[in-house]
matplotlib code that plots the C-alpha trace (Angstrom):
import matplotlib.pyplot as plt

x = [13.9, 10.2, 7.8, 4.2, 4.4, 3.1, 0.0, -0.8, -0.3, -2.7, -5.6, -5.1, -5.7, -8.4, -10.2, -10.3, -10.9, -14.0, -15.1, -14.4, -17.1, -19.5, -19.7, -19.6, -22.5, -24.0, -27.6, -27.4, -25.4, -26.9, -30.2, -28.5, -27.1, -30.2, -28.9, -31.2, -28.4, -24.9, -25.3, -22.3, -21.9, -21.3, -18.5, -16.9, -17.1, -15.4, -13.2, -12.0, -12.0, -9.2, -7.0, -7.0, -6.0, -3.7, -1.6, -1.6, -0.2, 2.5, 3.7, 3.7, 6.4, 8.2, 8.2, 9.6, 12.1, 13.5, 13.8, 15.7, 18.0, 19.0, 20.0, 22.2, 23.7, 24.3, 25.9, 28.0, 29.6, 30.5, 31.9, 34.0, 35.2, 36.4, 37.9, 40.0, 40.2, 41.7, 44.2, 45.4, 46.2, 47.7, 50.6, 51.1]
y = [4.2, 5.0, 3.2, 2.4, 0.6, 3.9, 4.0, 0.1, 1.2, 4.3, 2.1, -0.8, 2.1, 3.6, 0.1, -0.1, 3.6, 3.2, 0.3, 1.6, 5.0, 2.3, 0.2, 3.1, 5.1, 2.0, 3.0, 5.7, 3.8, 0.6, 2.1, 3.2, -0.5, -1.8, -3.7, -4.1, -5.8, -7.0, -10.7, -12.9, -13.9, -9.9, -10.3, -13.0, -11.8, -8.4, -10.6, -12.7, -9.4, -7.7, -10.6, -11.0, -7.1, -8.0, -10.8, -8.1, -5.9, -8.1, -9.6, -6.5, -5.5, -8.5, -7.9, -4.6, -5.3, -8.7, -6.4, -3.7, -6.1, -7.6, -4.4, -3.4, -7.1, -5.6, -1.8, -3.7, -5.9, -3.2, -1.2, -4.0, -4.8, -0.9, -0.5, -3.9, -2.3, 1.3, -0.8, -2.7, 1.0, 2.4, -0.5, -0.2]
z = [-8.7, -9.0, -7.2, -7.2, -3.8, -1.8, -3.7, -2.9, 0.6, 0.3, -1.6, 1.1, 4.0, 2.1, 2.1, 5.5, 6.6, 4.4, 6.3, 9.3, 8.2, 6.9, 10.1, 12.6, 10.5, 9.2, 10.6, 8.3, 5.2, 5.8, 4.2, 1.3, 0.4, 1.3, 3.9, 7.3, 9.4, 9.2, 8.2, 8.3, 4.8, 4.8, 6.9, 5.3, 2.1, 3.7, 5.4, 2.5, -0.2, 2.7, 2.6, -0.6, -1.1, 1.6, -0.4, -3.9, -1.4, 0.1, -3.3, -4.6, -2.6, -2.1, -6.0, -5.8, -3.0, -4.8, -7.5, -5.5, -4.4, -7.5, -8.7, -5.6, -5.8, -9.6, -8.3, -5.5, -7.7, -10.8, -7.8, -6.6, -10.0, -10.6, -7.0, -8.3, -11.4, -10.2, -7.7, -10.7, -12.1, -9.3, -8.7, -12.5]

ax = plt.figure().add_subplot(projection="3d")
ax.plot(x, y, z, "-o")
ax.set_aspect("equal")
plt.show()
């Protein structure tokens, strides 16, 4: 089964390695944003735009994984019914 669930992974760590660069260097960055100091409706906004990128990121897999599940619920059960089926064959 194919999954997209590593790449959701990979943008939510580049998200935060970025902000990690832009807060260590952010003498040198800070310029380019025009920004003169960290102000706190900064951070909040940072704050609220990484939860919300957290919550895509956990229903995206509890998406995928409910999924999953269905469909090994779905194999279990056709295996059961063909081990019954091959017994029912075998004491004929």
């Amino acid at each position: 089964m194919k999954t997209k669930i590593p790449y959701f992974h990979l943008a939510y760590t580049l998200f935060y390695l970025s902000l990690l660069v832009f807060f260590v260097f952010f003498d040198s960055l800070g310029q380019l944003f025009n920004l003169s100091s960290i102000s706190p409706g900064l951070v909040s906004k940072i704050v609220l735009l990484s939860f919300i990128l957290f919550l895509i990121n956990w229903a995206v897999e509890v998406f995928h994984s409910s999924k999953a599940n269905k469909k090994i619920l779905i194999l279990e059960k056709e295996i059961q019914y063909l081990k019954a089926k091959l017994d029912r064959e075998g004491k004929s």
